[in-house]
Backbone as a printed PyTorch tensor [residue, N CA C, xyz], in Angstrom:
tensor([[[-17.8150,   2.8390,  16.2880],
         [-17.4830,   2.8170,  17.7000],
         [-17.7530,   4.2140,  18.2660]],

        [[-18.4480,   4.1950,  18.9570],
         [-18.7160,   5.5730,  20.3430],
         [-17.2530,   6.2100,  21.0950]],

        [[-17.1050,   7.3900,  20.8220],
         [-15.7080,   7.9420,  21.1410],
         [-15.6420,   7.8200,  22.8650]],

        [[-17.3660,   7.2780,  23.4600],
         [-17.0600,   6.9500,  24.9910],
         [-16.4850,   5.1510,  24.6940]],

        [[-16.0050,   4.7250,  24.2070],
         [-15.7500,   3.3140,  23.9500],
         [-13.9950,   3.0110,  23.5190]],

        [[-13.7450,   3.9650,  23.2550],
         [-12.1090,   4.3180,  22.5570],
         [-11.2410,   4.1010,  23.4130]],

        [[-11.1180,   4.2960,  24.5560],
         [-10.2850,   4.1640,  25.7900],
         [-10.6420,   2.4700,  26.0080]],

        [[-11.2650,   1.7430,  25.6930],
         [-11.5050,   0.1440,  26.4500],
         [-10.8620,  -0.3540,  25.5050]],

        [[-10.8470,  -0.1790,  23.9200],
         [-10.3780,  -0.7860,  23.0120],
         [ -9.4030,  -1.3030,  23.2240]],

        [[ -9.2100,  -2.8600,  23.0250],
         [ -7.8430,  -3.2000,  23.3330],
         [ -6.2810,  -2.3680,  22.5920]],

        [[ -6.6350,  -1.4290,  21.3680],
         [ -5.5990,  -0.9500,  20.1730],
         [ -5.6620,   0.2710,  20.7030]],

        [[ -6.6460,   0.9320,  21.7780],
         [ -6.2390,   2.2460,  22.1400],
         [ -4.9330,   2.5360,  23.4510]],

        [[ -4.4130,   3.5110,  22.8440],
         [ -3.3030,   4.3500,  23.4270],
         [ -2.1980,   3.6370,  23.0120]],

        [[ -1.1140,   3.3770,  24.0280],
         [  0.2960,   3.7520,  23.8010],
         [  0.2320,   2.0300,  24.2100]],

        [[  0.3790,   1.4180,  22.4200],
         [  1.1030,   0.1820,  22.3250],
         [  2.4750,  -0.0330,  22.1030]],

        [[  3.6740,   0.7540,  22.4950],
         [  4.7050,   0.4010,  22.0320],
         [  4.9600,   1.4020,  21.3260]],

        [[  6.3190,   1.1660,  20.5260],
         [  7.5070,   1.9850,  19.7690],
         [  6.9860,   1.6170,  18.5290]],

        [[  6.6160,   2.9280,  17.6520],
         [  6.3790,   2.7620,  16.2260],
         [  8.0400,   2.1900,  15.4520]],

        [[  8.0400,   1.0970,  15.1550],
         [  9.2710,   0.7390,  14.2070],
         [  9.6770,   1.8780,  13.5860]],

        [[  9.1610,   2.6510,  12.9940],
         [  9.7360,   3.6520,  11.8550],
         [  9.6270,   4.8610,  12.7700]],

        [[  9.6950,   5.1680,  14.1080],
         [  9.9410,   6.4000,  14.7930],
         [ 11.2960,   6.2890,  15.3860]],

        [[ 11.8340,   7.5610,  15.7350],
         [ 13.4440,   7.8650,  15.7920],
         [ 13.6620,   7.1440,  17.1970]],

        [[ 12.2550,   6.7490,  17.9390],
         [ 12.9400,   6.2260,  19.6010],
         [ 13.2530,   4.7380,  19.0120]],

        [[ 12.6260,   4.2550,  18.0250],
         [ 13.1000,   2.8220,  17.7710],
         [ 14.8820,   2.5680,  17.3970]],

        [[ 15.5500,   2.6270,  17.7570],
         [ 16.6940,   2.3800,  17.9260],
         [ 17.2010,   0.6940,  18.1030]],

        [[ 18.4000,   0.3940,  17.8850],
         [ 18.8220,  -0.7630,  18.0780],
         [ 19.0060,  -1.0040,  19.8870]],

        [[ 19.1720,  -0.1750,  20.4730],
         [ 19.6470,  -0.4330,  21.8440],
         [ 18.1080,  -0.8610,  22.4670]],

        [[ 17.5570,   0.4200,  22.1660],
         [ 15.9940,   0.2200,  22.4780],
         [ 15.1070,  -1.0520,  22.4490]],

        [[ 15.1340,  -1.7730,  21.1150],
         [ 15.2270,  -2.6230,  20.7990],
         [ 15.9380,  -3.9810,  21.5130]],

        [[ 16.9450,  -4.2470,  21.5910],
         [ 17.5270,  -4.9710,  21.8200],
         [ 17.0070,  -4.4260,  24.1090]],

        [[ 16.7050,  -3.5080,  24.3730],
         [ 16.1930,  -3.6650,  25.9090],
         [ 15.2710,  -3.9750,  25.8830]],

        [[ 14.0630,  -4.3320,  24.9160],
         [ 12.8160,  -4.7840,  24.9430],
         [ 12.7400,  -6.3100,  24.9490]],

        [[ 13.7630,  -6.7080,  24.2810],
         [ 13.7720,  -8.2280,  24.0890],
         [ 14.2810,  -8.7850,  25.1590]],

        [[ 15.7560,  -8.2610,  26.1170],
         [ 16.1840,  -8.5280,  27.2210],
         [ 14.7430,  -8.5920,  28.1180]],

        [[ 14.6730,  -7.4400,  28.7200],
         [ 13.4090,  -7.5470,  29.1430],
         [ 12.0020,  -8.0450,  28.9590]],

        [[ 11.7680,  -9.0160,  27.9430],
         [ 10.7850,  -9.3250,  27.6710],
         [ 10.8750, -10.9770,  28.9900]],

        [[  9.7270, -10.5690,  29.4270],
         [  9.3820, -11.0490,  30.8830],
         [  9.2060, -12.9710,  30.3090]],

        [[  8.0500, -12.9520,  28.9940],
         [  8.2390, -14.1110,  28.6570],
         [  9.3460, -14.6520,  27.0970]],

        [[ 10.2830, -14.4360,  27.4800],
         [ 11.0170, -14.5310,  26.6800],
         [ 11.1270, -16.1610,  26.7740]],

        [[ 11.4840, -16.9930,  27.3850],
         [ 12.1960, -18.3450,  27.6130],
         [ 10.7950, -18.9930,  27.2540]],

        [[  9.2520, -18.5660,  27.2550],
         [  8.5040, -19.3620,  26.6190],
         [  7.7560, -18.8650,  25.6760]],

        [[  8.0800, -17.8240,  25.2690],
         [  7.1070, -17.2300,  23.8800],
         [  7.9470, -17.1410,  22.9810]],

        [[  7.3530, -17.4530,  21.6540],
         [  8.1940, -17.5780,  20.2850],
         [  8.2380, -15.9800,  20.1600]],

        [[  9.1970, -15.5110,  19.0410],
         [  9.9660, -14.6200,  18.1670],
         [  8.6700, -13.9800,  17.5460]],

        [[  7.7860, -14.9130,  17.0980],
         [  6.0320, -14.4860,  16.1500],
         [  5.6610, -13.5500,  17.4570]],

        [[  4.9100, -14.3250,  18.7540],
         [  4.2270, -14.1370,  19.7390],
         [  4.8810, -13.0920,  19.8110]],

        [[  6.0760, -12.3960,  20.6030],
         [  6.7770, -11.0410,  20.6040],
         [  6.5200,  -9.9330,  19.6490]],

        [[  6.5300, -10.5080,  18.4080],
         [  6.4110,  -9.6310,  17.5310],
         [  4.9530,  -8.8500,  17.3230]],

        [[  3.6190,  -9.8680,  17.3110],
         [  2.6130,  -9.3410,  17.2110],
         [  1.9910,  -9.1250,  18.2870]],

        [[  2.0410,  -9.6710,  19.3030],
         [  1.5160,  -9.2170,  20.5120],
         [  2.2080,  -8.0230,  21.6540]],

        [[  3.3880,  -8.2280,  21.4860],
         [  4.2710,  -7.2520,  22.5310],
         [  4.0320,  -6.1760,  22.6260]],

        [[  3.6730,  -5.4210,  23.9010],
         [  3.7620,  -4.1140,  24.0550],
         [  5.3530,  -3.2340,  23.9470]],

        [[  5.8220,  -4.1070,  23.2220],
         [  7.3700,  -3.3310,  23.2160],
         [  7.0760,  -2.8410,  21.3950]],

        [[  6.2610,  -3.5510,  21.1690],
         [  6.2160,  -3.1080,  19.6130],
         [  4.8370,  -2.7970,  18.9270]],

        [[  4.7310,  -1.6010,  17.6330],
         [  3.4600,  -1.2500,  17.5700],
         [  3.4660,  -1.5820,  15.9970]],

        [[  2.5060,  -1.3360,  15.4260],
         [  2.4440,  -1.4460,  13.9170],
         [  3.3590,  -2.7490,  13.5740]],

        [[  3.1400,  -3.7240,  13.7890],
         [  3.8320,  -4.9650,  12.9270],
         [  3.1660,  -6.2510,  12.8750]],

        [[  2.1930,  -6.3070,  12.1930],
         [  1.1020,  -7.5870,  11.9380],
         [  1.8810,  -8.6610,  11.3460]],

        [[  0.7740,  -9.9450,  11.6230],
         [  1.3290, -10.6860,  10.6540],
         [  1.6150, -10.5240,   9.6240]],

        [[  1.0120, -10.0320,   8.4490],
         [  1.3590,  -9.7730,   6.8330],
         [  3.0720,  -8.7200,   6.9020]],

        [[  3.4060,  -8.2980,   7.7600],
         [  4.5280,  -7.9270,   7.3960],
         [  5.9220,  -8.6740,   7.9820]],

        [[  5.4910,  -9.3610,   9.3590],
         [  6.1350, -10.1680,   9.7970],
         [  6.8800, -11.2310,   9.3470]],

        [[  5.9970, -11.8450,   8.3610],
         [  6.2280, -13.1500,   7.2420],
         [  7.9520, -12.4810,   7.1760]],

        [[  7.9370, -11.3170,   6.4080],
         [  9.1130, -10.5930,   5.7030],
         [ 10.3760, -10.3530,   6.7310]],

        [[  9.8250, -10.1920,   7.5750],
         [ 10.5730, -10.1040,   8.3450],
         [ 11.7130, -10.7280,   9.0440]],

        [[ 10.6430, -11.7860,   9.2580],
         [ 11.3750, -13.0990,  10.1560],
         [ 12.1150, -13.4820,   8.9040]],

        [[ 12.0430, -13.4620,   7.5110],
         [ 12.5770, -14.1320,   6.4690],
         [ 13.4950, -13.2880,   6.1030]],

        [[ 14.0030, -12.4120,   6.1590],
         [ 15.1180, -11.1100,   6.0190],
         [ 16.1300, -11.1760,   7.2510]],

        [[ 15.3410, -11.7330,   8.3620],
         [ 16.8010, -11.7760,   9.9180],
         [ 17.1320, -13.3750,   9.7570]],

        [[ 16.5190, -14.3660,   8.7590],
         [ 16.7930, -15.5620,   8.9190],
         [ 16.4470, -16.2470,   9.9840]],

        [[ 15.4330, -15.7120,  10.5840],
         [ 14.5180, -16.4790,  11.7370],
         [ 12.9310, -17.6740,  11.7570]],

        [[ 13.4630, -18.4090,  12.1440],
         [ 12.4460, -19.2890,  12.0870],
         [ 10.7970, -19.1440,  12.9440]],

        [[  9.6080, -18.8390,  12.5830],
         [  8.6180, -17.8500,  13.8090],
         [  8.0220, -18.5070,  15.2490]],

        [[  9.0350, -19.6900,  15.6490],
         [  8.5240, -20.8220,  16.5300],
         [  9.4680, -20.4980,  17.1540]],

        [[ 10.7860, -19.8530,  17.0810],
         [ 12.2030, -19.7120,  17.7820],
         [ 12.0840, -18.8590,  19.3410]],

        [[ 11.6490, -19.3410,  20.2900],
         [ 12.0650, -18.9520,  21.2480],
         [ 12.3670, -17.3030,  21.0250]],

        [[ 11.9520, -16.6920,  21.9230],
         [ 13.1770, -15.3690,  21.8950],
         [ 14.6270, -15.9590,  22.8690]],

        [[ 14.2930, -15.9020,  23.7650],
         [ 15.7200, -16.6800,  24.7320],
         [ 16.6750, -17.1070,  23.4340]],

        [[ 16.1220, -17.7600,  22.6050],
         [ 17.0780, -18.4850,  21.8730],
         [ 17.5410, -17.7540,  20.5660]],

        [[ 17.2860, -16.8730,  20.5050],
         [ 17.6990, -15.6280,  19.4210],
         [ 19.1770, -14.8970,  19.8680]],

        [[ 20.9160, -15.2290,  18.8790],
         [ 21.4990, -14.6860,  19.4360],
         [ 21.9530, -12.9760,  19.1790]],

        [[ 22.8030, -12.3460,  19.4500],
         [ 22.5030, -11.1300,  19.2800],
         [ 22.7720, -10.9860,  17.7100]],

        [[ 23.6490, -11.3520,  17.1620],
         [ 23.6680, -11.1840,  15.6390],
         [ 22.0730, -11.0820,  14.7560]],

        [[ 22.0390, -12.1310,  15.5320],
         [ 19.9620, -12.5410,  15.3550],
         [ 19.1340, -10.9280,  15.5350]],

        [[ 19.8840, -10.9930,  16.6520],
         [ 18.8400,  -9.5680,  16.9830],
         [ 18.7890,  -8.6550,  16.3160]],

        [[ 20.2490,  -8.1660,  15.7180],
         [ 20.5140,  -6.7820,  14.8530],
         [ 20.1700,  -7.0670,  13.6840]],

        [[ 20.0110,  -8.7290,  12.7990],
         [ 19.3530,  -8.8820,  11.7680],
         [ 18.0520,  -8.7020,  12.0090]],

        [[ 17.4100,  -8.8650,  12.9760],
         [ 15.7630,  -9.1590,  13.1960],
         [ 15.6680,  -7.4720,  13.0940]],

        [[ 16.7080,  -6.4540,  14.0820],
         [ 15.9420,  -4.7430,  13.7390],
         [ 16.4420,  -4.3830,  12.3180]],

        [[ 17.4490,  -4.5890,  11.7550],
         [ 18.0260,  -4.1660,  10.3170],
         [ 16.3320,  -4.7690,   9.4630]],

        [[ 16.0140,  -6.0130,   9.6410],
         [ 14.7800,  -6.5700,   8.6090],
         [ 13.5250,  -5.5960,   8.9910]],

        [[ 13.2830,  -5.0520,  10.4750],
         [ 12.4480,  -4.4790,  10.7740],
         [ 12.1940,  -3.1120,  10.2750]],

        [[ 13.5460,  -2.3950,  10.2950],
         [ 13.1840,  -0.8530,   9.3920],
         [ 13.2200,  -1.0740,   8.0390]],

        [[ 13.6670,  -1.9810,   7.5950],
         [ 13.6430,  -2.1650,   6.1670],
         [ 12.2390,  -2.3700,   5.7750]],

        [[ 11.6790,  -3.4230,   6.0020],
         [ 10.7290,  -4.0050,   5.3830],
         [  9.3500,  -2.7740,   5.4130]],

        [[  9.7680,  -1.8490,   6.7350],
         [  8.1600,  -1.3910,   7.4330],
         [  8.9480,   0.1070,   6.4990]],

        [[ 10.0880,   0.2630,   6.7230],
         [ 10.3430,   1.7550,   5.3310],
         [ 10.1400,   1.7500,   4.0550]],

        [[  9.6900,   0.0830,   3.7920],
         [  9.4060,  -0.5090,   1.8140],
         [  7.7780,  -0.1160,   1.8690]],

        [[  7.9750,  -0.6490,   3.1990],
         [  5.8250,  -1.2400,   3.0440],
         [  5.6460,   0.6110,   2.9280]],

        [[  5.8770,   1.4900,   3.7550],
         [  5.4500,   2.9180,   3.7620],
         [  5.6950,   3.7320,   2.5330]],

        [[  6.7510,   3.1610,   2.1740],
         [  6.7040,   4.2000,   0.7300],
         [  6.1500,   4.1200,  -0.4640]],

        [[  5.7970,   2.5420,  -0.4680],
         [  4.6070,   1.9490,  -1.5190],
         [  3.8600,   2.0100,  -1.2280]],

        [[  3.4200,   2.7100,  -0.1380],
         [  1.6770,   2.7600,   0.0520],
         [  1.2070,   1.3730,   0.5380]],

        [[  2.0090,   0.7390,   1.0470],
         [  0.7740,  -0.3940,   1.7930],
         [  1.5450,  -1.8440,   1.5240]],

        [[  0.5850,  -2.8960,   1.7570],
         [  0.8280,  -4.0320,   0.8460],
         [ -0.1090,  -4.1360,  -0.3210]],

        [[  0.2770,  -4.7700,  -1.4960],
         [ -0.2130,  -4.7200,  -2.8890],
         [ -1.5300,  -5.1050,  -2.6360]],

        [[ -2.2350,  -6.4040,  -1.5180],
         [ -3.4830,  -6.5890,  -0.9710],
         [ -4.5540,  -5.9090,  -0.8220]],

        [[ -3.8710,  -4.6050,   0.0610],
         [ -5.1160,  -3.6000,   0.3470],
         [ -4.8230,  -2.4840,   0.0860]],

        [[ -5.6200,  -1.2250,   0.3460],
         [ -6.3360,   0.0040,  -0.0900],
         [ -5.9480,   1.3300,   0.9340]],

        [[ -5.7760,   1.9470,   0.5970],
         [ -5.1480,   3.2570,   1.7830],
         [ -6.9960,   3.6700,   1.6570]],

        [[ -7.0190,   4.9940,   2.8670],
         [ -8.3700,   5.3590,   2.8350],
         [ -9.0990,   6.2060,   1.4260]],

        [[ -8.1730,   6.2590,   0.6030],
         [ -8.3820,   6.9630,  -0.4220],
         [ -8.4880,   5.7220,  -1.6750]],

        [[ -8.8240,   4.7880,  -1.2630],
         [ -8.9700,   3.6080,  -2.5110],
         [ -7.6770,   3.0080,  -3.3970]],

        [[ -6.6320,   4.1070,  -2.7860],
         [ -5.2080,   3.7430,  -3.9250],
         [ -4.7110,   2.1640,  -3.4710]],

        [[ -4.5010,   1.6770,  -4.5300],
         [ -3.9860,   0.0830,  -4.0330],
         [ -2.2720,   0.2650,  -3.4950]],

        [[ -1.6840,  -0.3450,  -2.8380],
         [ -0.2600,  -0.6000,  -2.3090],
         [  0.5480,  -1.3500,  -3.3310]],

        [[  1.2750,  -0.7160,  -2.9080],
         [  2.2950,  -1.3630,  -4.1410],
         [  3.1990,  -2.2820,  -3.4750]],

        [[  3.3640,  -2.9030,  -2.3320],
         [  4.2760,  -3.4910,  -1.9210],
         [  4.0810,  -5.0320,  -1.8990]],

        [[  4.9740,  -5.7400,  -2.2160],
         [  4.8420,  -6.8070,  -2.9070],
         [  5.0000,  -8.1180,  -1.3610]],

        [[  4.7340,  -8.9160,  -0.9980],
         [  5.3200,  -9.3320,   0.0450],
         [  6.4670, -10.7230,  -0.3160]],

        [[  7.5110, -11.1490,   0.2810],
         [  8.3950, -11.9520,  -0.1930],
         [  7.5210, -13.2940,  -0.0580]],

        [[  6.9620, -13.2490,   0.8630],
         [  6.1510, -14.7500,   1.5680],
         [  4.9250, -13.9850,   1.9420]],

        [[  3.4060, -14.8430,   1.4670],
         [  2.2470, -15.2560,   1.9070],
         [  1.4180, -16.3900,   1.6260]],

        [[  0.5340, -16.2000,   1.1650],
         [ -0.3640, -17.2450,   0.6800],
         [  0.2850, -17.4990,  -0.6970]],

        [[  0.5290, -16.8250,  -1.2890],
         [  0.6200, -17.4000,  -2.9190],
         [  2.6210, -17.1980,  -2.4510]],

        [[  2.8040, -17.5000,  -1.9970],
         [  4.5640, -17.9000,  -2.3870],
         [  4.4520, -19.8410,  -1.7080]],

        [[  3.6880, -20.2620,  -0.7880],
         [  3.3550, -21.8040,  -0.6250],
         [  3.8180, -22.7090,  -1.3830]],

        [[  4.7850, -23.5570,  -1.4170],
         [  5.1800, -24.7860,  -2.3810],
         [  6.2640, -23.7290,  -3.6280]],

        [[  5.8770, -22.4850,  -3.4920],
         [  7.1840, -21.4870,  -4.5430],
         [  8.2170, -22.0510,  -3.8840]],

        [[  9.7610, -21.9260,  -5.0350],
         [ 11.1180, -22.0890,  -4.4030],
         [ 11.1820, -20.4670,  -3.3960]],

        [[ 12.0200, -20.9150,  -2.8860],
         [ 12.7150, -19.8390,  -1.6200],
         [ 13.6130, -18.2500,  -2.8330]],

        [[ 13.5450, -17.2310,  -2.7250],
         [ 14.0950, -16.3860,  -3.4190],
         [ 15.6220, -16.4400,  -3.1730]],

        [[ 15.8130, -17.1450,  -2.2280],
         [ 17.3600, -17.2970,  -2.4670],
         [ 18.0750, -18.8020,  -2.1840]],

        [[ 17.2980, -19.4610,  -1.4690],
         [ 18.2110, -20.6100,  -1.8940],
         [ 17.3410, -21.8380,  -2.7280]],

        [[ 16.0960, -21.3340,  -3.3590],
         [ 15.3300, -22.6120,  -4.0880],
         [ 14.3220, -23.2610,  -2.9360]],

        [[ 14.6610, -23.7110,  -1.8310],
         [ 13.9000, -24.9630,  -1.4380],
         [ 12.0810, -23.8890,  -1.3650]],

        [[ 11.5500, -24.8690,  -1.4920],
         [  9.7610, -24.7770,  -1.4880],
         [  9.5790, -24.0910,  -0.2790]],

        [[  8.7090, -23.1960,   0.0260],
         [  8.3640, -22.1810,   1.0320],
         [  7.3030, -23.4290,   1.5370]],

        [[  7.4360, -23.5410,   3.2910],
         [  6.1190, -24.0310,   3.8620],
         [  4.9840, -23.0260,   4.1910]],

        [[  3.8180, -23.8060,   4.5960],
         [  3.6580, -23.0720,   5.6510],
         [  3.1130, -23.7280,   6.8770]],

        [[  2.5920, -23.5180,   7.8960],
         [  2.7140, -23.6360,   9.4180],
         [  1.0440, -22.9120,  10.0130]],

        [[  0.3650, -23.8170,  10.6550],
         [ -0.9990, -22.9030,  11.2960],
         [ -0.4640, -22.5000,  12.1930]],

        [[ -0.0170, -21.2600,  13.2340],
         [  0.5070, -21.0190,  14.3920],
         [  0.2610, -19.5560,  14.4700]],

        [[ -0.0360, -19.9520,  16.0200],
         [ -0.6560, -18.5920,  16.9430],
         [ -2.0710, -17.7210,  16.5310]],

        [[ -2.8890, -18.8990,  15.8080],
         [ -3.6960, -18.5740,  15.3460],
         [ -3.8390, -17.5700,  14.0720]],

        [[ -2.6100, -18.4270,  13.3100],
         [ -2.2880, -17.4770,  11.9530],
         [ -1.5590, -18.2480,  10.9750]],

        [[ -1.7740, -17.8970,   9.7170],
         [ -0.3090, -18.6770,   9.0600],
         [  1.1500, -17.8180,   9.2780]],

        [[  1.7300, -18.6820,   9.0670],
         [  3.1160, -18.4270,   9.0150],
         [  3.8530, -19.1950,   7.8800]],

        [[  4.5730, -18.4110,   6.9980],
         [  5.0760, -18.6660,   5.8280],
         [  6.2370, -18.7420,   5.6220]],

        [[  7.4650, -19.8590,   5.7670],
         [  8.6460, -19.4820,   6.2170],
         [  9.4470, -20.7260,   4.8750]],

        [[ 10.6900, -20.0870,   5.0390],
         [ 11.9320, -21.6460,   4.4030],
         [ 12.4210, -22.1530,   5.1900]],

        [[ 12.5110, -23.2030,   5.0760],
         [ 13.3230, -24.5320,   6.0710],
         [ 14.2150, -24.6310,   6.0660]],

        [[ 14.8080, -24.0380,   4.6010],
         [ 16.3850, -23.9220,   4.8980],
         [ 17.1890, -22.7120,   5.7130]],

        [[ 16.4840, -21.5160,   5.2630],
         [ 17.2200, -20.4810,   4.7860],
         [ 16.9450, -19.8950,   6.9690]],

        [[ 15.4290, -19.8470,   7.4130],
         [ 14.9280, -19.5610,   8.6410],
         [ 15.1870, -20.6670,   9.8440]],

        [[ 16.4070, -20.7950,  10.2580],
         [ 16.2700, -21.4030,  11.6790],
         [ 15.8210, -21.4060,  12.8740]]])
């Protein structure tokens, strides 16, 4: 890419609050979701990977996520209650302070070729696995133009 081209990129500049920076806070947090304009028709997924309230959080880490606050990735935000919420930021510094200190996910490669050590709870190969905590079979779901890897029991 041409450094005259960097500014059009849809990923250039200021997408949001890095999860693992000190402005990410619970209050902070929890005003992004209030304020999230389409809250009453965009799912909990859609917020997560698309929102300009949030930066660095793809699908591959999301899976973990939504499965650590006990959220289902079709759930409304509107319909997320606040308990929901402080599990959804407690899963959020957790998971993105695991993924950083292992170097990545176990999948891919930092720019220096080192592989990641971080294991993910749910992706492709956890499918038809029992759930790590209550047994039932992990689905998965085509949505938002992605998979989504969730338990039926455990993610409402």
């Amino acid at each position: 890419m041409e450094k005259s081209q960097v500014s059009s990129h849809p990923y250039a500049g200021k997408r949001g609050i890095s999860p693992v920076s000190e402005e990410f806070n619970y209050e902070r947090f929890n005003q992004i979701l209030e304020n999230y304009e389409e809250k009453e028709k965009k799912s909990i997924k859609a917020f997560m990977v698309s929102s300009s309230g949030n930066s660095g959080i793809g699908n591959g880490y999301l899976q973990d996520i939504l499965f650590r606050a006990k959220i289902h990735p079709t759930r409304k935000v509107a319909d997320i209650t606040d308990r929901e919420r402080r599990n959804l930021y407690d899963a959020i510094k957790k998971t993105m302070k695991e993924a950083i200190e292992q170097g990545g996910r176990d999948d891919e490669h930092d720019l220096y070729n080192n592989p990641g050590k971080y294991r993910r709870i749910l992706d492709s190969r956890s499918k038809g696995r029992p759930c790590p905590v209550c047994g039932t079979p992990i689905e998965k779901i085509q949505y938002l133009g992605g998979a989504s890897y969730f338990c039926p029991s455990c993610q409402t």
